[in-house]
N, C-alpha and C positions, 0 to 999 in steps of 0.2 A: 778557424771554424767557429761556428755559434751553437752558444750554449742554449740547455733548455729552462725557462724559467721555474722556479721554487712555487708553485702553486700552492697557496693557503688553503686548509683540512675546511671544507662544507663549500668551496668558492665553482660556481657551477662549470658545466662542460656541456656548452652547447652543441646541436649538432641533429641531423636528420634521420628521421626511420622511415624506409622504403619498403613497400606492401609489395611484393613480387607477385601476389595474388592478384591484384587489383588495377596492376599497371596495364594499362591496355596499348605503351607504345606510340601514342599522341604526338607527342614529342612537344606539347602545350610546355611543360616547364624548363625546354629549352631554347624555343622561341621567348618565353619570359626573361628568363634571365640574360638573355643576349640582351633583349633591347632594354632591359632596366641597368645592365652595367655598361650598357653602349653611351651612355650621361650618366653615368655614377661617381661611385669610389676608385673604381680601374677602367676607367673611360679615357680612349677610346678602345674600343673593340675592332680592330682592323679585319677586312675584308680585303679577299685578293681575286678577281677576276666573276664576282659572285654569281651571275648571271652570262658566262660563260661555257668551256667546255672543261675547264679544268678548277671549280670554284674551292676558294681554301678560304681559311679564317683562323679568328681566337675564339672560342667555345668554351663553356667553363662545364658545361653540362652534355650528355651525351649520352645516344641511349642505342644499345646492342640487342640485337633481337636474335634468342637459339629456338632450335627446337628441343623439345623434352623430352623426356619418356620414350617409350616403347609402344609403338603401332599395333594394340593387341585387340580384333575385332574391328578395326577402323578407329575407334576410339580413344586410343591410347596416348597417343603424342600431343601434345599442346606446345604455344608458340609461347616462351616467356620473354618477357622485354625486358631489358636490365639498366636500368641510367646506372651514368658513371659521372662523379664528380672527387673532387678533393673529401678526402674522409676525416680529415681534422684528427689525425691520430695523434695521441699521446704522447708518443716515440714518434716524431716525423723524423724521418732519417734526411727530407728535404730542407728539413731547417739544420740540423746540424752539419750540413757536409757545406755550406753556404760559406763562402771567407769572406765574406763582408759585411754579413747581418744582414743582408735585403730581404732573408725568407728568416721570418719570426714567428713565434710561438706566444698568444694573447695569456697571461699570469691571469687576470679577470673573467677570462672566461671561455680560455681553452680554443678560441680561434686560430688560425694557421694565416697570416698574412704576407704580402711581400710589400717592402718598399723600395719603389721604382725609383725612387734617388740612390737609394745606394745599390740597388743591381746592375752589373756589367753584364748580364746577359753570359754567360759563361755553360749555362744550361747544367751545370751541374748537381742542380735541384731536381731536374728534369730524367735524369741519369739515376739517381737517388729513388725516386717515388717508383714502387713496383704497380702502381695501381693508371699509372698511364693520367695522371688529374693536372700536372704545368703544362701551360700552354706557352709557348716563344711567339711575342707579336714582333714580328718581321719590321715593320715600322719605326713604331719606337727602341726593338734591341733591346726589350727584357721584358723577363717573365710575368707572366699573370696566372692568377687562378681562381677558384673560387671562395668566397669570402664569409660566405652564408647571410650577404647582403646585409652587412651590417650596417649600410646608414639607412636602412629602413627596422630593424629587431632594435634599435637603440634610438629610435627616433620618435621623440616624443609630444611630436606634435603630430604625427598620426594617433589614428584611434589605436586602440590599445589588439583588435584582432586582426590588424593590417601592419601589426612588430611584427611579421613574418618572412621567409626568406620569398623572393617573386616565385619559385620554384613551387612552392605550397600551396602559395595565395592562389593560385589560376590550374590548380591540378582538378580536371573534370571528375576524377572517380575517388578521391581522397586519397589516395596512394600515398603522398608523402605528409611527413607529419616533423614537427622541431617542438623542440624543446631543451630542458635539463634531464642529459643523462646520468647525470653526477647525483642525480635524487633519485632513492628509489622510490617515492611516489609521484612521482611526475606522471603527465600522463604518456609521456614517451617510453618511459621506463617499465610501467605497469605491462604498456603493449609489447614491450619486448618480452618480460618476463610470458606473458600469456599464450602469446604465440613462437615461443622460440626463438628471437630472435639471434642473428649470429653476425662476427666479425668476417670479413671480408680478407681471404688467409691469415688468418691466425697466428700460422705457425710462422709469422716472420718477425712478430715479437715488437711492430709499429704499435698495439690496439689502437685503431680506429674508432672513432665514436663514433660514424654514425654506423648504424644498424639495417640489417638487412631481413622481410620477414620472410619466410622463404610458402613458395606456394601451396596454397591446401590440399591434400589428396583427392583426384574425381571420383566424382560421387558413382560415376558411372562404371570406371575401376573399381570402385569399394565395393561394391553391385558385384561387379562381375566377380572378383577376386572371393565374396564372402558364399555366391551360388556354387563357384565352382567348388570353395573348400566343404561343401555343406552334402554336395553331388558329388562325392567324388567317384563314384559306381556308380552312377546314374548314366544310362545308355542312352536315355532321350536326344534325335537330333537338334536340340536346341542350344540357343547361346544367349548369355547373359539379362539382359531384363527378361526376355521371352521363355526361358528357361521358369525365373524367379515367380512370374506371374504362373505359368503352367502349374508351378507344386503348390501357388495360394490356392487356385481353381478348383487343385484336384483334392484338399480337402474338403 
């Protein structure tokens, strides 16, 4: 099995903070990152039937759409969209269940890689990750994931605001953001501290770096929830803004 490397005390941990608020579901940074690792670092990115009836592939990115809340007035429920990729945790339990080394752990900078010379495809990386993030390319016969595009973040003949993972670079609403979470003043870090952000379960003891911001309370629930606590004897048949506006008018 493969161990995990000795990381040196200040030595960063890169890695993504996703706005759950902001994401509107695009699926923009998973069209990117297909076609920038489709000629990358883990290239090629197989495709199986794609424009068929039964279209499969390798995806490094992937985004789940729930419903929210509670239907209270019409208003209540909201549709959250959730990308999923490799979380570059701490604890990968996919690099250590590996008997080869082909699923490693970057000592410089906290990356989660595999090398496809020495993966036999055995999927027991894949087995390993609770987070659903290895992909099995059918083609080649071994594992891929996501990499957080490292020959564009370490590439220094771009400009210095396009060292970003494709996933960032091309996000219409700014939803995703990278950086150093291993600093607390980074500005990945800051935003987490500010808006709460949290691990992606927790309680399995992987810590994932990247971060997750979770969605802001509606404004039209906080309305509604602050009239109704304020009414609570109030007979009026009204409901929430209409309610709110009636008791400004009626003084």
């Amino acid at each position: 099995m493969t161990s995990l490397p000795n990381r040196e005390p200040g030595a960063p941990r890169l890695g993504l903070v996703i706005d759950l608020d902001t994401c509107v579901g695009c699926h923009a940074c998973a069209v990117a990152c297909k076609q920038w690792n489709a000629g990358g670092h883990m290239a090629p990115l197989t495709d199986t039937d794609a424009y068929g009836a039964g279209p499969d592939g390798v995806w490094f990115n992937r985004i789940h759409s729930f419903e929210a809340g509670s239907d209270q007035g019409g208003c209540g429920s909201r549709t959250t969209n959730f990308p999923r990729s490799c979380l570059h945790c701490e604890q990968p339990a996919c690099v250590t269940v590996c008997p080869t080394g082909a699923s490693y752990k970057r000592a410089e900078d906290g990356i989660v890689l595999v090398n496809e010379d020495l993966c036999i495809g055995c999927k027991l990386c894949s087995w390993a990750c609770p987070y659903g993030a290895r992909e099995f390319d059918q083609d080649v016969g071994v594992m891929k994931k996501c990499t957080l595009c490292i020959d564009r973040i370490h590439n220094e003949t771009l400009a210095e605001s396009e060292r970003v993972p494709a996933c960032v670079m091309v996000c219409p609403t700014s939803a995703r953001h990278f950086g150093d979470l291993a600093d607390p003043a980074s500005a990945v870090s800051k935003l987490v501290a500010e808006r709460g952000g949290y691990d992606l379960m927790p309680e399995l003891g992987y810590e994932p770096t990247n971060k997750y911001l979770p969605p802001r309370p509606h404004p039209t629930l906080a309305l509604d929830e602050r009239v109704t606590r304020d009414s609570a004897n109030d007979d009026l048949p009204l409901h929430g803004l209409l309610k709110w506006a009636d008791r400004i008018l009626a003084r």
